[in-house]
PyMOL commands that place a pseudoatom at each C-alpha (Angstrom):
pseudoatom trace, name=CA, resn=UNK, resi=1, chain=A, elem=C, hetatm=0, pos=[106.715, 118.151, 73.139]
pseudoatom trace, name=CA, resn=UNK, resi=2, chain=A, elem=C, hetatm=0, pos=[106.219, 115.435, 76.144]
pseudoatom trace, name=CA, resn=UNK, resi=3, chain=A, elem=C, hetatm=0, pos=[103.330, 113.029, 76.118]
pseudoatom trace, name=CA, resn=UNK, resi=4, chain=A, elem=C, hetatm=0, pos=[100.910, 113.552, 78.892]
pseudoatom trace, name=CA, resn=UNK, resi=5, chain=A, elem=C, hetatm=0, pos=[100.010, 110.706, 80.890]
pseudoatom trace, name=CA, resn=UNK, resi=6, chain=A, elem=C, hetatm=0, pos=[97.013, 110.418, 83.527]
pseudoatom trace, name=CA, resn=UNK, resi=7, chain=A, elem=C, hetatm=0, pos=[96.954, 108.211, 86.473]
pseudoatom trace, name=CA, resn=UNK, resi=8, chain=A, elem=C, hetatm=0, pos=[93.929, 107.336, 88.533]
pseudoatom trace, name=CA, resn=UNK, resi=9, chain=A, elem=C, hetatm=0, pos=[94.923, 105.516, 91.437]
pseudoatom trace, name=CA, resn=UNK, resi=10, chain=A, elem=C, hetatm=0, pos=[92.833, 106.065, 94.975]
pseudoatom trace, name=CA, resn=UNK, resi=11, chain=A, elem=C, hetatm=0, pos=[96.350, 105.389, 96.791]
pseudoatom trace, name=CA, resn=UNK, resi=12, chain=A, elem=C, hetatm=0, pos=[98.625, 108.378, 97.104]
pseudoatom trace, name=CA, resn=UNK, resi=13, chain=A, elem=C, hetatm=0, pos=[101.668, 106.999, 97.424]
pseudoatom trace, name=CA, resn=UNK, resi=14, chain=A, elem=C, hetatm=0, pos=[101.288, 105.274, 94.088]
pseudoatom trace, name=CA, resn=UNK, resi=15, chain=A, elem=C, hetatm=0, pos=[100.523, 108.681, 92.617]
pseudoatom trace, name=CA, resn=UNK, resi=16, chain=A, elem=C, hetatm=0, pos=[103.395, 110.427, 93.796]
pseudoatom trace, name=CA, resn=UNK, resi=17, chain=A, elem=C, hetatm=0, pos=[105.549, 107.424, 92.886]
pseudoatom trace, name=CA, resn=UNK, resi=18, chain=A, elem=C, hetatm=0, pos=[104.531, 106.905, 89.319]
pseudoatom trace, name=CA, resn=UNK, resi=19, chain=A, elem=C, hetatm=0, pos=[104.640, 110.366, 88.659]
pseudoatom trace, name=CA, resn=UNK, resi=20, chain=A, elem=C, hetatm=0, pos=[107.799, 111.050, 89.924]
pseudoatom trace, name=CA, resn=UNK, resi=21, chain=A, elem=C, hetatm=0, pos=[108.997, 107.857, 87.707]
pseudoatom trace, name=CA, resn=UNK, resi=22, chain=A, elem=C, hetatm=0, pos=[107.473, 108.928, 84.159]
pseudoatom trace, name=CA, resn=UNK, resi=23, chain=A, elem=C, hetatm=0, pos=[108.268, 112.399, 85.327]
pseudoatom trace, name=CA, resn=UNK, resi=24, chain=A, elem=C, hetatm=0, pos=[112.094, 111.124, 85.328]
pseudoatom trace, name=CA, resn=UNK, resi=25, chain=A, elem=C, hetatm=0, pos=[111.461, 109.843, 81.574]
pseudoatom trace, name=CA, resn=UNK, resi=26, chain=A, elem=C, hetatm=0, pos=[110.220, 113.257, 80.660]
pseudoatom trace, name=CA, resn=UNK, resi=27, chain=A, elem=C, hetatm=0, pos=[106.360, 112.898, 80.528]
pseudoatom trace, name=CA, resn=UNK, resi=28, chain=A, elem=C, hetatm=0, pos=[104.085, 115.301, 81.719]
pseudoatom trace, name=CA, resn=UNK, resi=29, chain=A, elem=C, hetatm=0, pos=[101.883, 113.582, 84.606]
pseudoatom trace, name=CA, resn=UNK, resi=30, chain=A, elem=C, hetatm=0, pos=[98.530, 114.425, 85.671]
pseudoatom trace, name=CA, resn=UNK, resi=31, chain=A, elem=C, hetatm=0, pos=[97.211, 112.420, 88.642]
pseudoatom trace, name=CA, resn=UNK, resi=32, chain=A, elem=C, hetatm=0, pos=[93.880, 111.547, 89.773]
pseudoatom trace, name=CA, resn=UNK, resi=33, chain=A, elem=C, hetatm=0, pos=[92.456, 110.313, 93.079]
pseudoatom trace, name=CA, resn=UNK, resi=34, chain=A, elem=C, hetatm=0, pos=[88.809, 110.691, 92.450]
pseudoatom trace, name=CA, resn=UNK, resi=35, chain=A, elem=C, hetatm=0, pos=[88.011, 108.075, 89.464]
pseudoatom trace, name=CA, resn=UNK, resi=36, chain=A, elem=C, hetatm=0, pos=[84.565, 109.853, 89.209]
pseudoatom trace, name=CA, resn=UNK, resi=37, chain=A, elem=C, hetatm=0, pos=[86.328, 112.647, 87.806]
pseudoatom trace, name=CA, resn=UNK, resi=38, chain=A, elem=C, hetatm=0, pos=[88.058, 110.757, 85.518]
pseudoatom trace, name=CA, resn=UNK, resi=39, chain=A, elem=C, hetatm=0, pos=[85.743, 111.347, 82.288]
pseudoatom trace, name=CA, resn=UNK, resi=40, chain=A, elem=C, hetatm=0, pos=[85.796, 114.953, 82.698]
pseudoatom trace, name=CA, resn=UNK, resi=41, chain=A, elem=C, hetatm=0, pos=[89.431, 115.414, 83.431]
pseudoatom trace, name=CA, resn=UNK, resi=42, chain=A, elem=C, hetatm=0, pos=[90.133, 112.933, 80.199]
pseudoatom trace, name=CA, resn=UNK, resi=43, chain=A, elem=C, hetatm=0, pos=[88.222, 115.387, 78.171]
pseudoatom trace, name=CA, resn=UNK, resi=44, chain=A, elem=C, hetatm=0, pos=[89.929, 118.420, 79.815]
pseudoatom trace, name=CA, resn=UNK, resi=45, chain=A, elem=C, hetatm=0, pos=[93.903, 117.735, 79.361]
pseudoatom trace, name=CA, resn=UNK, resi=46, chain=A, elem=C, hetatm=0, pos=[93.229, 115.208, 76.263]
pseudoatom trace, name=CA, resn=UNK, resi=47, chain=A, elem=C, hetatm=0, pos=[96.090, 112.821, 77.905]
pseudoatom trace, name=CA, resn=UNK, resi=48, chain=A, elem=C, hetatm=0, pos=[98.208, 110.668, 75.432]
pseudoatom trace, name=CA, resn=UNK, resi=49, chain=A, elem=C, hetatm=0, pos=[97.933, 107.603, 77.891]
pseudoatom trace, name=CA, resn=UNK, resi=50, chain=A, elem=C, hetatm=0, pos=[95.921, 106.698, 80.813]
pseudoatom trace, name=CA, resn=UNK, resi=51, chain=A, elem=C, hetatm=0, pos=[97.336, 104.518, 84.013]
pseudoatom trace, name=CA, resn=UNK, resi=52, chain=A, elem=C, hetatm=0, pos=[94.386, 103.237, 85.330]
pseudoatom trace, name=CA, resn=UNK, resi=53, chain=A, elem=C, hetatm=0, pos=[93.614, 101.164, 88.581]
pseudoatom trace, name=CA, resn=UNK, resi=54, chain=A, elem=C, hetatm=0, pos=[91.194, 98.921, 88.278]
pseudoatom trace, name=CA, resn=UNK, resi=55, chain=A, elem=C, hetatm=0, pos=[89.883, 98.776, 92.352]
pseudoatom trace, name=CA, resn=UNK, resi=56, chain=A, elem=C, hetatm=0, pos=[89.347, 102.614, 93.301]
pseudoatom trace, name=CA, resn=UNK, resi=57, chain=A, elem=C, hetatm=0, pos=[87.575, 103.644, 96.587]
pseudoatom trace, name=CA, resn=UNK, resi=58, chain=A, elem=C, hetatm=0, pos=[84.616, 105.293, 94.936]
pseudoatom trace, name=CA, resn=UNK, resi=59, chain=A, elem=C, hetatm=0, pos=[84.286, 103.963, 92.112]
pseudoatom trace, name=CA, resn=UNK, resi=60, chain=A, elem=C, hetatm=0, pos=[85.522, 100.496, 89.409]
pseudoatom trace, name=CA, resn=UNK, resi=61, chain=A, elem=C, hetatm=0, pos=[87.758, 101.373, 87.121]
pseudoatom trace, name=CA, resn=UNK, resi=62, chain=A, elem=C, hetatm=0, pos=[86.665, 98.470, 84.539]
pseudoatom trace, name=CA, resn=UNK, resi=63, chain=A, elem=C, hetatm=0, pos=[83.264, 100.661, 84.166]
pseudoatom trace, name=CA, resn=UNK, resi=64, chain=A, elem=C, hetatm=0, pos=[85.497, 104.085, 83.601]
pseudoatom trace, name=CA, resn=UNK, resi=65, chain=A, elem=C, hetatm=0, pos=[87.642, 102.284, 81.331]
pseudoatom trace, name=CA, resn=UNK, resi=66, chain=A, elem=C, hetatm=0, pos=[84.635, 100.644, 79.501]
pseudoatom trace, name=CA, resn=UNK, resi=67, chain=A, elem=C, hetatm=0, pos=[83.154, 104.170, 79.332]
pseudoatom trace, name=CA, resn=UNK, resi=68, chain=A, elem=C, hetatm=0, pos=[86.250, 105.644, 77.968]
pseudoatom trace, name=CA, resn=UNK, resi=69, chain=A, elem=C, hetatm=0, pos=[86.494, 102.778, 75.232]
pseudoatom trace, name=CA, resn=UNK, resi=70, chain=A, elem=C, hetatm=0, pos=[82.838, 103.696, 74.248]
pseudoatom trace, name=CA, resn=UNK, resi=71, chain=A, elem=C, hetatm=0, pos=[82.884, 107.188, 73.664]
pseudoatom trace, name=CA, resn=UNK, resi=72, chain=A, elem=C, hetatm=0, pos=[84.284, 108.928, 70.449]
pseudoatom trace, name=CA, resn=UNK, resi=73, chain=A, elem=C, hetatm=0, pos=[86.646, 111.768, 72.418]
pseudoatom trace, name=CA, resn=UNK, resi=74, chain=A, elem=C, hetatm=0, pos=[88.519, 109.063, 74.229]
pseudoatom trace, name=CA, resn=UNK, resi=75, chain=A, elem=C, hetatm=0, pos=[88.238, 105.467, 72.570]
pseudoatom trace, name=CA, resn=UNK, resi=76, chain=A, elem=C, hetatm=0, pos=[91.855, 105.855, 71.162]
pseudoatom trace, name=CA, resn=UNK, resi=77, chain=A, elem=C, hetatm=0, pos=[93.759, 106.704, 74.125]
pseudoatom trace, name=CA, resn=UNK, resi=78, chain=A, elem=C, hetatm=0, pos=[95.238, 104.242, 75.437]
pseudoatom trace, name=CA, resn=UNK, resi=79, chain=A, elem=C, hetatm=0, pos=[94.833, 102.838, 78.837]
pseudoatom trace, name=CA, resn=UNK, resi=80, chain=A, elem=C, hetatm=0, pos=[96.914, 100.714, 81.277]
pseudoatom trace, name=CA, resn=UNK, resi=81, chain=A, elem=C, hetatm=0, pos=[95.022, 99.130, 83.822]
pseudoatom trace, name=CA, resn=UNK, resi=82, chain=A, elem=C, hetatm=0, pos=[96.903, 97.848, 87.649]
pseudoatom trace, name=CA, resn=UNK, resi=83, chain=A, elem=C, hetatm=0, pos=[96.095, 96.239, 90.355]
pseudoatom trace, name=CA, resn=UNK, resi=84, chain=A, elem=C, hetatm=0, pos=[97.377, 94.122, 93.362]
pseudoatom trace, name=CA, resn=UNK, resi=85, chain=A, elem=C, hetatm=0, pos=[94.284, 91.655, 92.964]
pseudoatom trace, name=CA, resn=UNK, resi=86, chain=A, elem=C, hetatm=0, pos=[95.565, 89.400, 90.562]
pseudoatom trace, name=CA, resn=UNK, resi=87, chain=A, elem=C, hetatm=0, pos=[92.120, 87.084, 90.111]
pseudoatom trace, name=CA, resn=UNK, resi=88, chain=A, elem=C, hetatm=0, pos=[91.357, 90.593, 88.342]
pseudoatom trace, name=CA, resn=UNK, resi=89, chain=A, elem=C, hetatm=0, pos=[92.829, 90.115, 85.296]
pseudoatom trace, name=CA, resn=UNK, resi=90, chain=A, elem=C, hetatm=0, pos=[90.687, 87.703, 83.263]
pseudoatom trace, name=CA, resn=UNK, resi=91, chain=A, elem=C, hetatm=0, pos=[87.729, 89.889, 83.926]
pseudoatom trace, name=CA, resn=UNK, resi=92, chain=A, elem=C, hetatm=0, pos=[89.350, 92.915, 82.592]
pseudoatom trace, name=CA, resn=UNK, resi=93, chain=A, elem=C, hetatm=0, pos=[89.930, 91.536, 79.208]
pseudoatom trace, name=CA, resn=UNK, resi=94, chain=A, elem=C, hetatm=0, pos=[86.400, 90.292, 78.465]
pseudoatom trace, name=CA, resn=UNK, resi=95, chain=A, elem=C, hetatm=0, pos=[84.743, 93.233, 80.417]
pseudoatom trace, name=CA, resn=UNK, resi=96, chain=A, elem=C, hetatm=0, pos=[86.382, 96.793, 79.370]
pseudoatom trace, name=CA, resn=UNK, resi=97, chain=A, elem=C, hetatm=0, pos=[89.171, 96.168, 77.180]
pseudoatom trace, name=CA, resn=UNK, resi=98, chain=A, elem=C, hetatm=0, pos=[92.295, 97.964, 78.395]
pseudoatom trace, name=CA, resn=UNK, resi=99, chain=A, elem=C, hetatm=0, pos=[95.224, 97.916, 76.217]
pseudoatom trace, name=CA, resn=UNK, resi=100, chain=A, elem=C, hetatm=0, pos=[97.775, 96.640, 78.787]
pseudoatom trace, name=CA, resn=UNK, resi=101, chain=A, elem=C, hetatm=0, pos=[97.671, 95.203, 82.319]
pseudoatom trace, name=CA, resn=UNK, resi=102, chain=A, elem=C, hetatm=0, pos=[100.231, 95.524, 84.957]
pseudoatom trace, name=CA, resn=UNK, resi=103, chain=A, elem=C, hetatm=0, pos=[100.101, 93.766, 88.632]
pseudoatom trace, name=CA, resn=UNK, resi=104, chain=A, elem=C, hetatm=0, pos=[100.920, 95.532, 91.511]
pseudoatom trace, name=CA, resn=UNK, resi=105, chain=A, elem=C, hetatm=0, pos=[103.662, 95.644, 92.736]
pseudoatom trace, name=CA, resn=UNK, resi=106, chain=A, elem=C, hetatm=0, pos=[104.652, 96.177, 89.590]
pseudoatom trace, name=CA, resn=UNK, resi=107, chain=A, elem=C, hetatm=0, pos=[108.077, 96.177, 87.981]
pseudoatom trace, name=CA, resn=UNK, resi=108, chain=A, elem=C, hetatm=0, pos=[109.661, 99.690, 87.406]
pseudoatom trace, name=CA, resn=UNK, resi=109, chain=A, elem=C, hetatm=0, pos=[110.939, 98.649, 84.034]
pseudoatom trace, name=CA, resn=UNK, resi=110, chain=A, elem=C, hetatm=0, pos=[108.148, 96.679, 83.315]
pseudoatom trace, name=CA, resn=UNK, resi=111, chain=A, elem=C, hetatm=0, pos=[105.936, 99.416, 83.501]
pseudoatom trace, name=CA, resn=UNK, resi=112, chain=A, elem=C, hetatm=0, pos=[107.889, 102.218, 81.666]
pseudoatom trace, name=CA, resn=UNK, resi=113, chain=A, elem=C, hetatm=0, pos=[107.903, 99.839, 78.852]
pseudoatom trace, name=CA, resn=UNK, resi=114, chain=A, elem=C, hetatm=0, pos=[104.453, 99.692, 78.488]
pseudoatom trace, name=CA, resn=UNK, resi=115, chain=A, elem=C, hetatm=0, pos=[104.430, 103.458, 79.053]
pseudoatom trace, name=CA, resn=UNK, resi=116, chain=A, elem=C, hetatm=0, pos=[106.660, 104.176, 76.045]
pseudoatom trace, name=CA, resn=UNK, resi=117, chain=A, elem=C, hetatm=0, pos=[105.514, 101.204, 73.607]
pseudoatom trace, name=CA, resn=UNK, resi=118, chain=A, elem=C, hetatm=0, pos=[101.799, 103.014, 74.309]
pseudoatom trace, name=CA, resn=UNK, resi=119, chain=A, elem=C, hetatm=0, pos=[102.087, 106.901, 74.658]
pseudoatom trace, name=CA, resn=UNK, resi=120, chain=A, elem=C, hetatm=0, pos=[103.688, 106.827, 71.702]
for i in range(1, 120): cmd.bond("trace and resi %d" % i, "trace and resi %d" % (i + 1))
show_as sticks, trace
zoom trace
């Protein structure tokens, strides 16, 4: 059975290309635009991993990963967080504790490392 991933990202093309990439390593990939449906769509596929981006249009993803962390359904999954604003990282640690970061761009290999060593 394939571990199911979900990636919140506000940018399209990094949806489709993420997907396509885990899809290549035989994950099933749910995607996500909207981060304010991200708690409800967590509870509904019960994902294995989450691929978060930390700067979403509508919304931050520190506070939807700090929500995740929080609540019993979710607090185990584990959740990458990206982004291309690299001053970012040092708040993420000390503000919603994510279990990996990655810096767009990121590194193909890079990130399908984390992927496996995680949704595991």
């Amino acid at each position: 059975m394939s571990k199911k991933i979900l990636v919140v990202d506000d940018n399209p093309d990094i949806l489709e290309l993420v997907k396509i990439l885990l899809e290549r390593k035989d994950y099933e990939v749910e995607t996500l635009i909207n981060g304010r449906e991200t708690l409800d769509f967590v509870d509904a596929i019960h994902p294995n991993l989450i691929i978060l981006d930390v700067m979403l249009g509508n919304c931050d993803g520190r506070d939807i990963c700090r929500n995740l962390k929080s609540r019993m359904e979710s607090k185990n999954i584990p959740i990458i967080m990206f982004s291309g604003s690299h001053n970012i990282r040092d708040s993420i640690g000390t503000n919603c504790f994510p279990d990996d970061f990655l810096e767009k761009p990121f590194d193909i290999d890079a990130l399908l490392e984390k992927v496996g060593r995680l949704a595991a």
